[in-house]
C-alpha positions in Angstrom: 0.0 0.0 0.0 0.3 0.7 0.2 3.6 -0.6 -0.3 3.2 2.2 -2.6 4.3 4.8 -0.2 7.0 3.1 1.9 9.7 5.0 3.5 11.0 7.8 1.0 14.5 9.1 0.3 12.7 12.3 0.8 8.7 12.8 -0.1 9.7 15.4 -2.9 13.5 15.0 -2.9 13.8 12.2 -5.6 10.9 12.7 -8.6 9.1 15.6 -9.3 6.5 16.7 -12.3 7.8 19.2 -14.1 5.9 22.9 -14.5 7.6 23.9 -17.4 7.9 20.6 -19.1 6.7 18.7 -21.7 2.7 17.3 -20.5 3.5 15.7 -17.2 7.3 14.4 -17.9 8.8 13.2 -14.7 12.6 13.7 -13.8 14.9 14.1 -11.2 14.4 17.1 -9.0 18.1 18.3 -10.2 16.8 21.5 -8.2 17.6 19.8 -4.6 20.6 18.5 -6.0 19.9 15.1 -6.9 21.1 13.7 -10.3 20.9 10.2 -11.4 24.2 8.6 -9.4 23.4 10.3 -6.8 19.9 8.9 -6.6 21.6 5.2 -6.9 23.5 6.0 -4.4 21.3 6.3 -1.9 19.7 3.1 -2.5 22.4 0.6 -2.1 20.4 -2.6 -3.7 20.2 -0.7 -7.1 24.0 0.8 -6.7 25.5 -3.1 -6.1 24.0 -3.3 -9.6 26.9 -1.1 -11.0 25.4 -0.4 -14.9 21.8 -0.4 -14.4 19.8 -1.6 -17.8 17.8 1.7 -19.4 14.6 -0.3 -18.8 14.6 1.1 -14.7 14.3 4.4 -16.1 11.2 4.3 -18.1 10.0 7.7 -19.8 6.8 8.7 -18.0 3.6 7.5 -19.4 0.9 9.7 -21.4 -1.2 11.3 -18.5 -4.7 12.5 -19.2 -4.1 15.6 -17.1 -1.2 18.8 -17.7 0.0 21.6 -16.0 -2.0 23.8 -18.7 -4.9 21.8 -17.6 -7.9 23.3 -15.5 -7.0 25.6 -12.9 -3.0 24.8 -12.5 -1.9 27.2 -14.6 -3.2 29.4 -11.9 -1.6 28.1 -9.0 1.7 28.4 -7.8 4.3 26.5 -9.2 5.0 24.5 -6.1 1.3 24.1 -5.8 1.0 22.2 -9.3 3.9 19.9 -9.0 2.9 18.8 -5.9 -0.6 18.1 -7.2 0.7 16.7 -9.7 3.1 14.3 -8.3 1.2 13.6 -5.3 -2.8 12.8 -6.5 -2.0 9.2 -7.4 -0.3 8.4 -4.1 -3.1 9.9 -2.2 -5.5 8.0 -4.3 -4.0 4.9 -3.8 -4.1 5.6 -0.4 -8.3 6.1 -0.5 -8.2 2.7 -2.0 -6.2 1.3 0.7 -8.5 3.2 2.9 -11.5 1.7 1.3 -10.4 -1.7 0.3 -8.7 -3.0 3.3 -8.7 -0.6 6.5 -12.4 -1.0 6.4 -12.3 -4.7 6.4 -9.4 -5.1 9.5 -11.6 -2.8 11.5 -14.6 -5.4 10.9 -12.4 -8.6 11.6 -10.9 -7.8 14.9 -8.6 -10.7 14.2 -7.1 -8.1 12.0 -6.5 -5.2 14.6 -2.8 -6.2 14.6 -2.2 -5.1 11.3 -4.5 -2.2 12.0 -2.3 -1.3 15.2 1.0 -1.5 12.7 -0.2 1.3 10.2 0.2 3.3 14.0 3.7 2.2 14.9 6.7 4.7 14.3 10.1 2.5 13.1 12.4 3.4 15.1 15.4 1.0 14.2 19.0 2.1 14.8 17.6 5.4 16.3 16.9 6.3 12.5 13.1 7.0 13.3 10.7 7.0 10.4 7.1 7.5 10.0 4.3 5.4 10.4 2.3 4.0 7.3 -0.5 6.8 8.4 2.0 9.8 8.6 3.7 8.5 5.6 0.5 7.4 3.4 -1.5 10.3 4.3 -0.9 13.5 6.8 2.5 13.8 5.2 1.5 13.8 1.6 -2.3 16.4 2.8 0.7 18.3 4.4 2.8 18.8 1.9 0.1 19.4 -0.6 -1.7 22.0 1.7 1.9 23.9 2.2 1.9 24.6 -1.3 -1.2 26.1 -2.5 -2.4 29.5 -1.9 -3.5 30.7 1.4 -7.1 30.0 1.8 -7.0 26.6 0.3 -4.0 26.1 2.5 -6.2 26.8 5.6 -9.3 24.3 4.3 -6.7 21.8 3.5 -5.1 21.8 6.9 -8.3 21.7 8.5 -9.2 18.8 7.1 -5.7 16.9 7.7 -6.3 17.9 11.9 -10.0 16.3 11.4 -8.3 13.2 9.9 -5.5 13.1 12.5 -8.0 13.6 15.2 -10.0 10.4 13.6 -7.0 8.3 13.3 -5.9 9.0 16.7 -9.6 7.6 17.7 -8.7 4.2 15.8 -5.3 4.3 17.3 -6.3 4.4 20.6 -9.1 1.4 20.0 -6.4 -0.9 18.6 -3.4 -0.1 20.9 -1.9 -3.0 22.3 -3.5 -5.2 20.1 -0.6 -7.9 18.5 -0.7 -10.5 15.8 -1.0 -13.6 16.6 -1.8 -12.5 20.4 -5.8 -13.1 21.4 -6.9 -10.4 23.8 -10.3 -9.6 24.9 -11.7 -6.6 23.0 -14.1 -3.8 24.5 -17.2 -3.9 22.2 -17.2 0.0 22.7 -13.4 0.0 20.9 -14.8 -1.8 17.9 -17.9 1.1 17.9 -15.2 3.6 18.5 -12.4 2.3 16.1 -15.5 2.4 13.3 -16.2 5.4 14.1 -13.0 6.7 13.5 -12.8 6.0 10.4 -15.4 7.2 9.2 -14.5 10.3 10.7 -11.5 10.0 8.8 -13.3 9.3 5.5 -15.3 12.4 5.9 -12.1 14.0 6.1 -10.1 12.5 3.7 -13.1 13.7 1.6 -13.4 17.1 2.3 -9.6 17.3 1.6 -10.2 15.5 -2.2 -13.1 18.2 -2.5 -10.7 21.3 -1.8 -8.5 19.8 -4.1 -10.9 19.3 -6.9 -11.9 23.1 -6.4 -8.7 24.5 -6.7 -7.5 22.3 -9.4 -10.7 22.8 -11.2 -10.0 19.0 -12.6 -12.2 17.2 -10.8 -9.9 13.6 -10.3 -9.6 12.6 -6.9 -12.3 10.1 -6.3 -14.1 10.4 -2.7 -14.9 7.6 -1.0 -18.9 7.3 -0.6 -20.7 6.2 2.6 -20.7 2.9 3.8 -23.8 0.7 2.4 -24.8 -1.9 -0.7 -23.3 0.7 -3.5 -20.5 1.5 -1.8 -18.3 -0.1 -4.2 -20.2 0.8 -7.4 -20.2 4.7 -6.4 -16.6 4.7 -5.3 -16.4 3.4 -9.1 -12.9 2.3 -8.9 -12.0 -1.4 -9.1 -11.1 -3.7 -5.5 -9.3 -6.2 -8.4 -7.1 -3.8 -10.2 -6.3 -2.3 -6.2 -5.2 -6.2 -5.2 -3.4 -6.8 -8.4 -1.4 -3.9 -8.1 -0.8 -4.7 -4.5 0.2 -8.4 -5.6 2.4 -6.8 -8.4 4.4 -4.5 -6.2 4.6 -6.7 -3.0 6.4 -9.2 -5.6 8.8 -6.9 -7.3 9.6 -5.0 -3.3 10.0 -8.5 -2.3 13.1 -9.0 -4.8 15.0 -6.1 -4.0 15.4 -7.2 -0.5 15.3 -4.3 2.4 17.5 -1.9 1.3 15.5 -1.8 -2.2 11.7 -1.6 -0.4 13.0 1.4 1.9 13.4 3.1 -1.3 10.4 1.5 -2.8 7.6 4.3 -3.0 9.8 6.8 -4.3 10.6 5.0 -7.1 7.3 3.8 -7.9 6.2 7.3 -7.8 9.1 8.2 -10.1 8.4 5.3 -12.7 11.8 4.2 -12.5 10.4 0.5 -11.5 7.3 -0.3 -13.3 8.7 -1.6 -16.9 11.5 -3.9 -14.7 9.1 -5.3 -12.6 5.8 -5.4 -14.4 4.2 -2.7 -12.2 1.1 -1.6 -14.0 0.7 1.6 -15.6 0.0 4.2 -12.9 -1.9 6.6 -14.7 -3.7 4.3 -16.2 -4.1 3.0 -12.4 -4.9 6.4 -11.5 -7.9 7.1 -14.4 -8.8 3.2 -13.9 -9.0 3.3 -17.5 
């Protein structure tokens, strides 16, 4: 998930759309310093490699969606490449969201996992965030931090509200371990519900602001719980696991030092012809 997002190098210190060039190419933000070798350097499992083929460094597939689209030409700079870059991580998160948070919270045999997305990594005193920092109030952040004032303040309402519902399922899953039966409070399971759908109204709202001030209308809201949930969310649950299978495999091959690097690159492109990765934007348009 959203393997998608793991740890980055830096959220926008490795790939960035372009502003000024051609529809939607990606590169390396040469603007923070970072050209190619130095990008293989930091991630040792694709350095050991020495030459690496061409084929890691795909050109970036045809987007529906430019920076002369809509309202982006009106926005700042920073605002559109971060829009830009970001919208199909944060999607892929609402999926995630959608798809398999909701499901853990009904199987409390799942409220392990749940309690993971919470925990900070704090190996070798090199902390890094959790998988809801990371995934989410890190990318509404640094989306919100760009754009112009007022949309800044609607966009960083909504990330407190989803914080504030987050921190309701974190505190109905804490302590909760894999493997490890303990009795669960009915009124945690009410509560842990309830938080996310908290945090679905929130994520929401945020997707709204963003639709308004891109004028493009892409980021998909997730709809209420009930028997159309699915078909009014309209994107697909199979394309989300297959593309979870898909990157789970390829993160998988490159061993630790390769999946702390993983989301960056998947974000970048670099990975998706070498490990059969699907096409993001078409992932994104579900096309």
């Amino acid at each position: 998930m959203a393997r998608y997002l793991l740890p980055f190098l830096t959220l926008a210190g490795v790939s960035a759309f372009t502003p000024n060039s051609p529809r939607n190419s990606v590169r390396v933000d040469t603007s923070l310093g970072l050209e190619r070798r130095q990008v293989l350097q930091q991630i040792p499992a694709l350095a050991l490699l020495g030459t690496v083929p061409a084929t890691i460094f795909p050109n970036a597939a045809s987007a529906v969606t430019g920076v002369e689209d809509g309202n982006l030409p009106d926005l700042p700079p920073e605002a559109r490449k971060s829009y830009l870059q970001y919208r199909i991580p944060l999607q892929l998160a609402a999926d995630y969201y959608l798809f398999e948070l909701m499901p853990k919270l009904s199987n409390i045999d799942d409220w392990g996992e749940v309690n993971q997305l919470f925990q900070v990594n704090n190996n070798k005193g090199q902390g890094s965030p959790s998988k809801i920092e990371r995934d989410y109030t890190n990318t509404m952040r640094i989306i919100g931090l760009s754009m112009p004032p007022d949309e800044a303040d609607d966009m960083r309402t909504a990330q407190f509200k989803f914080e504030k519902a987050m921190n309701k399922i974190s505190k109905s899953v804490n302590g909760v371990r894999r493997d490890l039966p303990v009795e669960i409070d009915p009124k945690s399971v009410d509560n842990a519900k309830a938080g996310w759908e908290d945090g679905r109204v929130a994520l929401n709202e945020f997707f709204a602001i963003l639709n308004t001030s891109t004028g493009l209308n892409e980021m998909k809201e997730i709809p209420a719980a009930g028997p159309n949930q699915g078909a009014e969310y309209g994107r697909s649950a199979r394309r989300y696991n297959e593309l979870m299978k898909r990157t789970k495999l390829c993160q998988n091959r490159g061993g630790p030092a390769l999946s702390q690097a993983w989301g960056q690159l998947m974000i970048s492109g670099y990975m998706q012809d070498s490990c059969g990765i699907p096409d993001l934007d078409d992932y994104f348009y579900q096309t």
